[in-house]
C-alpha beads as a LAMMPS data file, in Angstrom:
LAMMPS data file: protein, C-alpha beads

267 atoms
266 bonds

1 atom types
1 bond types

-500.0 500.0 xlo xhi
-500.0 500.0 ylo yhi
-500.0 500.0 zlo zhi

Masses

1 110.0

Atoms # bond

1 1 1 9.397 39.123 -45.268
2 1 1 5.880 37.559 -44.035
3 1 1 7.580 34.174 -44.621
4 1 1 10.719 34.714 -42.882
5 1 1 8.112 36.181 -40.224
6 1 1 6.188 33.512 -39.929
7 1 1 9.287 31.088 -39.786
8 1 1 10.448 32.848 -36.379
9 1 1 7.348 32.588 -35.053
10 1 1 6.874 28.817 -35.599
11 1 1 10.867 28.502 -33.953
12 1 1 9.549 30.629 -30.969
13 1 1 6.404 28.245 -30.394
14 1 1 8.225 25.455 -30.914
15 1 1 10.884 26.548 -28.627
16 1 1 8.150 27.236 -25.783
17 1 1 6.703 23.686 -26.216
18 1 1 10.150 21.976 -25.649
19 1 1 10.683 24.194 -22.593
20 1 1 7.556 23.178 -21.228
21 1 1 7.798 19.581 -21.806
22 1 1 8.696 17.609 -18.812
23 1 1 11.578 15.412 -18.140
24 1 1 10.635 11.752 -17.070
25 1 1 12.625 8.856 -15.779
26 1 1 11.715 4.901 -15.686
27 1 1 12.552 3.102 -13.035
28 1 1 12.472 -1.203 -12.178
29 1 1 11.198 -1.481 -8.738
30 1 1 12.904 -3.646 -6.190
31 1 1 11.676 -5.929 -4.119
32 1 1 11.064 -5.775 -0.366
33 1 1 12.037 -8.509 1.574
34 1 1 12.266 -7.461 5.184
35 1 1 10.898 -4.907 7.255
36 1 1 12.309 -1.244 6.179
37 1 1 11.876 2.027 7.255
38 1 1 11.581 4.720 4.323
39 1 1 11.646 8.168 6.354
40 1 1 14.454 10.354 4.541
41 1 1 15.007 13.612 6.130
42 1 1 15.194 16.259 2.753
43 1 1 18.365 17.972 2.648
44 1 1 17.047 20.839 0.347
45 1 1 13.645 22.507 -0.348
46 1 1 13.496 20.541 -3.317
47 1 1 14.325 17.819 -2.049
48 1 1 10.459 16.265 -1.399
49 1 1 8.344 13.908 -4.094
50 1 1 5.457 16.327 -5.574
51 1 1 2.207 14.968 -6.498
52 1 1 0.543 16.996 -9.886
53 1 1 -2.120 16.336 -11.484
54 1 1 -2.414 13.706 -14.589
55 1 1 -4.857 13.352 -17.909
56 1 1 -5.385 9.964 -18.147
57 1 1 -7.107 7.911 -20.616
58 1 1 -9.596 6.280 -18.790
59 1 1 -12.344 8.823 -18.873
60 1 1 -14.249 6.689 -15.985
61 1 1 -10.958 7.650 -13.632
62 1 1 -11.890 10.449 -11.086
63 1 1 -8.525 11.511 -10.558
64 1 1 -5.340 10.743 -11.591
65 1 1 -1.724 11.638 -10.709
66 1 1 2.200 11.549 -11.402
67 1 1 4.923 11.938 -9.048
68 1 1 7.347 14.280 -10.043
69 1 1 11.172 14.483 -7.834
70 1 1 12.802 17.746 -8.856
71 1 1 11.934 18.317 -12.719
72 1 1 11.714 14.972 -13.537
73 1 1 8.378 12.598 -13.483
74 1 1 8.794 9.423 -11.972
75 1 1 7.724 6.343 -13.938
76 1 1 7.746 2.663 -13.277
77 1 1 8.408 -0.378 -15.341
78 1 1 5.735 -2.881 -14.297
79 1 1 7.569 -5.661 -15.735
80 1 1 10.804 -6.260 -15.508
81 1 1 11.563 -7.211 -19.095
82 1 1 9.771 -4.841 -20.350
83 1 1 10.534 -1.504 -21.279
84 1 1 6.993 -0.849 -23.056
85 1 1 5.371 -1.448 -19.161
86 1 1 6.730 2.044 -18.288
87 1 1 4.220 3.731 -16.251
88 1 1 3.801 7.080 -14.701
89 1 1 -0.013 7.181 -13.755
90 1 1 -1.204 6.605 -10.783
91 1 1 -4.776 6.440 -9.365
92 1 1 -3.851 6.383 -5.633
93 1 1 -0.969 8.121 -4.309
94 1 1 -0.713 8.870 -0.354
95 1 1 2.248 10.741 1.495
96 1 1 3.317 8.476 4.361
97 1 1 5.716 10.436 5.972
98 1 1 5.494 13.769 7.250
99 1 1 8.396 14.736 5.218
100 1 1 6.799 14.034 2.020
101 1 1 9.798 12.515 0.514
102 1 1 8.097 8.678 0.317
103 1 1 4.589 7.799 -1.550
104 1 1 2.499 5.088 -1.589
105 1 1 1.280 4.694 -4.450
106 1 1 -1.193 2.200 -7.014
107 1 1 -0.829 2.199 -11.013
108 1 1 -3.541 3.650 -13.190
109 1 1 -4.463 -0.144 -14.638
110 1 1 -7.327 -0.650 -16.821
111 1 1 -6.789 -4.102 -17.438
112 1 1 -9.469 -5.514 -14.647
113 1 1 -6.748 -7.052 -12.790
114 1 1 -6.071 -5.174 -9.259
115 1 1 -3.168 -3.365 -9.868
116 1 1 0.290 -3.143 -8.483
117 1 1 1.482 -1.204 -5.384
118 1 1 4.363 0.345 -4.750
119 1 1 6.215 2.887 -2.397
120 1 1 8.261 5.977 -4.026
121 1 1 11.501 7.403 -1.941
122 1 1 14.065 9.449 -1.794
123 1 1 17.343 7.991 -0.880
124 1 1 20.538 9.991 -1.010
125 1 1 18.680 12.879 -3.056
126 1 1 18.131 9.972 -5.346
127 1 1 14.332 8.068 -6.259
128 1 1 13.912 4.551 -5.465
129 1 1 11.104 2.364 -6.301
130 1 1 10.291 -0.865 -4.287
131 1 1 7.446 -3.272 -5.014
132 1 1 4.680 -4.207 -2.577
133 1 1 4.175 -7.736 -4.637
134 1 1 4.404 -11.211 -3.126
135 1 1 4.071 -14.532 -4.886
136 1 1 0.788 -16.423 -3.864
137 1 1 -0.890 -19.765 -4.801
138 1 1 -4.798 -18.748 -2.754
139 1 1 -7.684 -20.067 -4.329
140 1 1 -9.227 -17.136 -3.354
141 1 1 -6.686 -14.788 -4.198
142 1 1 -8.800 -12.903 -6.617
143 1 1 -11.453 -11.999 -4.240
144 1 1 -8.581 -10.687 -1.660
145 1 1 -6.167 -8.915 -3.336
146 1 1 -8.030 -5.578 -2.576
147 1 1 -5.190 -3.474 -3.114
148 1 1 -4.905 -0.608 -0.736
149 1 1 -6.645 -0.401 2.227
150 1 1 -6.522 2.374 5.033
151 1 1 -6.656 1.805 8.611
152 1 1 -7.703 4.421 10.026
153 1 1 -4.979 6.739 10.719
154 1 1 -2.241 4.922 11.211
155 1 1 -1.320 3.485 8.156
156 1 1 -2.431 0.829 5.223
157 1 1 -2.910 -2.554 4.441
158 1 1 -1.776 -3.848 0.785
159 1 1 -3.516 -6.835 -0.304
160 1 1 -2.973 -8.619 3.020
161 1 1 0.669 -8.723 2.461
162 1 1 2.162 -5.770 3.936
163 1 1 1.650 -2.830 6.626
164 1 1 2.462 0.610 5.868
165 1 1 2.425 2.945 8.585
166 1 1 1.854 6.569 8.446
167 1 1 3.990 9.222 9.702
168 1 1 7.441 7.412 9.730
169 1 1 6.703 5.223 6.763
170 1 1 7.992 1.798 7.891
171 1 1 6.499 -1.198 5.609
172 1 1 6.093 -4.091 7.559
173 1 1 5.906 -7.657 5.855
174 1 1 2.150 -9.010 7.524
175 1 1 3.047 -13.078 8.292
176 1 1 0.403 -15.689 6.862
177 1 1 -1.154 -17.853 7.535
178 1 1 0.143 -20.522 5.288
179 1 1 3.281 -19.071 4.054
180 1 1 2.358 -19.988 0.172
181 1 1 -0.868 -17.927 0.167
182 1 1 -1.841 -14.260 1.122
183 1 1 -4.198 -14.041 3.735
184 1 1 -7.719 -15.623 2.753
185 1 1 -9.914 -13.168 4.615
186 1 1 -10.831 -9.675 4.759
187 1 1 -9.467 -7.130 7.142
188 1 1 -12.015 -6.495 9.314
189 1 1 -10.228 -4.637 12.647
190 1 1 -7.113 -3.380 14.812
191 1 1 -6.509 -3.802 18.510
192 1 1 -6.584 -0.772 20.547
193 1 1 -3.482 -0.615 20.652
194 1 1 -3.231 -0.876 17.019
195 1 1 -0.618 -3.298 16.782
196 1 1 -2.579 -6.380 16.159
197 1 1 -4.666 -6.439 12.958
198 1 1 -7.329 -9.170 12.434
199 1 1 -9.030 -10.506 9.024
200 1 1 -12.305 -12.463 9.305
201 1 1 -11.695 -15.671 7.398
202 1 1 -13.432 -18.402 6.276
203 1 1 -14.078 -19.659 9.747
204 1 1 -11.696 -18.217 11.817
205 1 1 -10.205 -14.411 12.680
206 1 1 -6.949 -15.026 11.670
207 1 1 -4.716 -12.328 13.558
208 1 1 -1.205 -10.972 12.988
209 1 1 0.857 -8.700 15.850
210 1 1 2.545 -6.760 12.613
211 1 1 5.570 -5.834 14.832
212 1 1 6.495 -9.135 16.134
213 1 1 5.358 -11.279 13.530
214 1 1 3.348 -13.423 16.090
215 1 1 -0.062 -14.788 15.377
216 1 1 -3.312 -16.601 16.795
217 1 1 -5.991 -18.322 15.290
218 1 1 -9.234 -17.751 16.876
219 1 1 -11.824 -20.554 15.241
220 1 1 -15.480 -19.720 14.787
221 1 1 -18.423 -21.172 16.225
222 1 1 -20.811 -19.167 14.449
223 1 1 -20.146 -18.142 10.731
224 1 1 -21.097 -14.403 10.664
225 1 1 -23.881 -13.637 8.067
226 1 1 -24.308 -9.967 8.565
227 1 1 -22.246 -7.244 6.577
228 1 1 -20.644 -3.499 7.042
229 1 1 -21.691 -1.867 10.301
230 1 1 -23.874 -4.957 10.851
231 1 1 -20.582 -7.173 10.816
232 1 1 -18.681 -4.980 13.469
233 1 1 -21.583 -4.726 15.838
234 1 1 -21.905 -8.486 15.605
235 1 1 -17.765 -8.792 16.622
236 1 1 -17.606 -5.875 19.007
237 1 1 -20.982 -7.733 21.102
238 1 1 -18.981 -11.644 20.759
239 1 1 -15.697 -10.828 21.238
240 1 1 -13.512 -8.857 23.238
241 1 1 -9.198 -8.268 23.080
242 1 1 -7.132 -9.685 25.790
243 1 1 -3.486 -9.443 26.277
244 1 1 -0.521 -12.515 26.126
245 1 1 2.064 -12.004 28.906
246 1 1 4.019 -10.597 26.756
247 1 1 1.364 -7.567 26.404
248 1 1 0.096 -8.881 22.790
249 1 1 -3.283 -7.999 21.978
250 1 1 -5.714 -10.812 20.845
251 1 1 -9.632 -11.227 19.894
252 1 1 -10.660 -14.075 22.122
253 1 1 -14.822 -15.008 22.677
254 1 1 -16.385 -12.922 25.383
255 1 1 -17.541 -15.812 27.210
256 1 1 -13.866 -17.155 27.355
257 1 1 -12.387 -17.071 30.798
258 1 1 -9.505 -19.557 30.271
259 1 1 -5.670 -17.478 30.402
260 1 1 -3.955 -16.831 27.037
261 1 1 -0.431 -18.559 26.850
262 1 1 1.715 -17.482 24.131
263 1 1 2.483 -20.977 23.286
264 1 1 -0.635 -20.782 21.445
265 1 1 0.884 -18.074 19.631
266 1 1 2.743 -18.695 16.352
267 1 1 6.136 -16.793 15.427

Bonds

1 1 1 2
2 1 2 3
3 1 3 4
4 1 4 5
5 1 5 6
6 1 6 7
7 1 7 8
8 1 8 9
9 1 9 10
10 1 10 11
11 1 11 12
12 1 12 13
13 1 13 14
14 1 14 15
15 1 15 16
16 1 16 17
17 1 17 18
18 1 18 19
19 1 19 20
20 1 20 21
21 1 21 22
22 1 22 23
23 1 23 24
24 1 24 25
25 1 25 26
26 1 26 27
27 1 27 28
28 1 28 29
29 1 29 30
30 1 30 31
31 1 31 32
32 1 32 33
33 1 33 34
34 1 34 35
35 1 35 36
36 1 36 37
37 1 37 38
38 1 38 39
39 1 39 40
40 1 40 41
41 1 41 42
42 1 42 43
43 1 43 44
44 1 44 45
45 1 45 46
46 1 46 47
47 1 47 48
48 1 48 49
49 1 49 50
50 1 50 51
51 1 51 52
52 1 52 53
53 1 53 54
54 1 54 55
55 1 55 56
56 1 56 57
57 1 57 58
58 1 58 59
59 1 59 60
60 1 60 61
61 1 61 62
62 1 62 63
63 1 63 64
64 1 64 65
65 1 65 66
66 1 66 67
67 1 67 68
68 1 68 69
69 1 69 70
70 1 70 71
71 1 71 72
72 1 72 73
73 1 73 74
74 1 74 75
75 1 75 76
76 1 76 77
77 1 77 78
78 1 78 79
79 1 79 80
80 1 80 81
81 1 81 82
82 1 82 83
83 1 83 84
84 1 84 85
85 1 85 86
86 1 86 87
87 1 87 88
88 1 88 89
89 1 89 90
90 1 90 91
91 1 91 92
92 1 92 93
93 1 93 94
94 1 94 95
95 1 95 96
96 1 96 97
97 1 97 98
98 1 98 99
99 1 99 100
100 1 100 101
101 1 101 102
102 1 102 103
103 1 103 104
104 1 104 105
105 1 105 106
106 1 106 107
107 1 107 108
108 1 108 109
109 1 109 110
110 1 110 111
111 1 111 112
112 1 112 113
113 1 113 114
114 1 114 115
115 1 115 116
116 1 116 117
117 1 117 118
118 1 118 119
119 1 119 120
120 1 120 121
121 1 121 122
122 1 122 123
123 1 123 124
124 1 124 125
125 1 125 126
126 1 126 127
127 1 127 128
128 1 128 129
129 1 129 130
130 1 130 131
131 1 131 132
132 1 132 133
133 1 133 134
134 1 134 135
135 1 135 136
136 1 136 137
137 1 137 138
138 1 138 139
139 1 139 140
140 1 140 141
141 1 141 142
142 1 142 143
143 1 143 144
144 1 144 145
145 1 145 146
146 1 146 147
147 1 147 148
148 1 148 149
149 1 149 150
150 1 150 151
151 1 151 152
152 1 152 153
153 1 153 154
154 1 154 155
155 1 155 156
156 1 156 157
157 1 157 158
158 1 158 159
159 1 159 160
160 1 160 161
161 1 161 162
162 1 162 163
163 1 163 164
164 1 164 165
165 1 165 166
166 1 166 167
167 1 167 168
168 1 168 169
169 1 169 170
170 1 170 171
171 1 171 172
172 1 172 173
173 1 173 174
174 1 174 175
175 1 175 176
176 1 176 177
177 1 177 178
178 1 178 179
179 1 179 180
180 1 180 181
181 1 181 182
182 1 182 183
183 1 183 184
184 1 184 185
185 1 185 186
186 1 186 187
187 1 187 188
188 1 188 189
189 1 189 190
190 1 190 191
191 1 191 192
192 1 192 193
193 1 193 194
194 1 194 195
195 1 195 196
196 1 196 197
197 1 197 198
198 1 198 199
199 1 199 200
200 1 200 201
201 1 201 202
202 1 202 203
203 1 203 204
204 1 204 205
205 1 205 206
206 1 206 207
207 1 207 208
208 1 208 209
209 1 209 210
210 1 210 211
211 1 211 212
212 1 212 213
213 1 213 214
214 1 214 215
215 1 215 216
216 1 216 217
217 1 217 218
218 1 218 219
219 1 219 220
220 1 220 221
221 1 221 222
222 1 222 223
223 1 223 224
224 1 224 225
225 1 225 226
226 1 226 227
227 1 227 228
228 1 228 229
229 1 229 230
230 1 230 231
231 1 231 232
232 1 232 233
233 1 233 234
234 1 234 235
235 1 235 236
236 1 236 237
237 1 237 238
238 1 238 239
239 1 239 240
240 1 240 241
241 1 241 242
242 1 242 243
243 1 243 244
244 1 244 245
245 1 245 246
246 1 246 247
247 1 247 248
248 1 248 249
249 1 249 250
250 1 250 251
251 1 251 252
252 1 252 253
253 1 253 254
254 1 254 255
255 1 255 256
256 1 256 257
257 1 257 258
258 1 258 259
259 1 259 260
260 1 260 261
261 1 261 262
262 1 262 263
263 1 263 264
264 1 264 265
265 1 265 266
266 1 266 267
């Protein structure tokens, strides 16, 4: 009797640990090519991208999460042609829509290399993966390929490449300067009307109007030595925005009292 006791005890546990094991799903990530707008409206209460919490093994990570759609966790394969890159860890995940049904999101990665971005959605009650990666040849691609970076409230910069705004989560391909190479500078400030975003290069702020696509080069006479809040006051005391004809925002020298023409402005 014990034994036959013991048996249905061992079924019942067993039972309870396949109940409570989750269902997970890989998916290959797309590519984006274009400007797209990822703000689906949930047609159920379900219908949203949860964020739980995740062990993970790197004991050095603070926090890490998956992304679960229904009962099912999301997981990406990070390459292509491989199935083993399946991964469903993630050490940055932000909501950028107020709907909750698209994430941005960075893999858990403890190789040293920065790791991929990508945006999760929902799509006709269906999860879609697309892949904030483009090809680049920068020397100094290393140093600024920073990942995710937040600007202020109204969205996110990924490695130089791409604007994600918040809210209405439309990803916005950021042009370059030389179309082989992501940006070789570091963001460093938005216009006021926060359509223009500017990275201090090597000896120039090179500056992209995200929405058009239109950009200016603004050379430096003086290389800036300072750093952090340092760095800003030294920009916000030289330099000043100004506006195209066309209303386009631009950081020109304070001193400089010659008229912008937008044919100094790339497309």
């Amino acid at each position: 009797m014990k034994s036959i006791f013991y048996a249905l005890l061992a079924s019942v546990v067993f039972t309870a640990c396949q109940g409570n094991k989750e269902n997970a799903a890989t998916y290959t990530p797309r590519v984006l090519t274009a400007t797209e707008k990822f703000n689906y409206n949930p047609e159920t209460r379900g219908d949203t991208l949860a964020l739980i919490s995740a062990v993970g093994d790197n004991k050095e990570a603070t926090e890490l999460f998956n992304v679960k759609y229904m009962d099912t966790v999301i997981q990406i394969q990070t390459n292509p042609d491989d199935k083993a890159s399946a991964n469903g860890k993630f050490s940055s995940a932000e909501y950028v829509n107020t709907q909750r049904t698209t994430l941005l999101v960075q893999i858990a990665d403890n190789s040293g290399l920065q790791a991929p971005v990508y945006l999760i959605s929902i799509k006709d009650k269906k999860p879609e993966v697309i892949s904030l990666y483009r090809a680049s040849k920068g020397a100094e691609d290393k140093k600024y390929t920073k990942g995710i970076t937040k600007v202020g409230r109204d969205g996110y910069v990924v490695n130089n490449d791409f604007f994600v705004t918040n809210v209405n989560a439309k990803v916005f391909l950021i042009k370059r300067q030389n179309e082989d190479e992501r940006i070789q500078g570091d963001f460093m400030l938005k216009s006021p009307d926060k359509q223009t975003l500017a990275f201090l290069c090597a000896k120039s702020f090179f500056q992209v109007h995200y929405p058009t696509g239109k950009t200016y080069n603004q050379p430096l006479k003086t290389i800036p030595t300072a750093t952090g809040n340092e760095l800003f006051t030294w920009v916000t005391e030289n330099f000043k925005w100004d506006r195209t004809k066309d209303g386009i925002s631009f950081l020109i020298p304070n001193d400089s009292d010659r008229i912008v023409d937008l044919k100094e402005f790339k497309k």
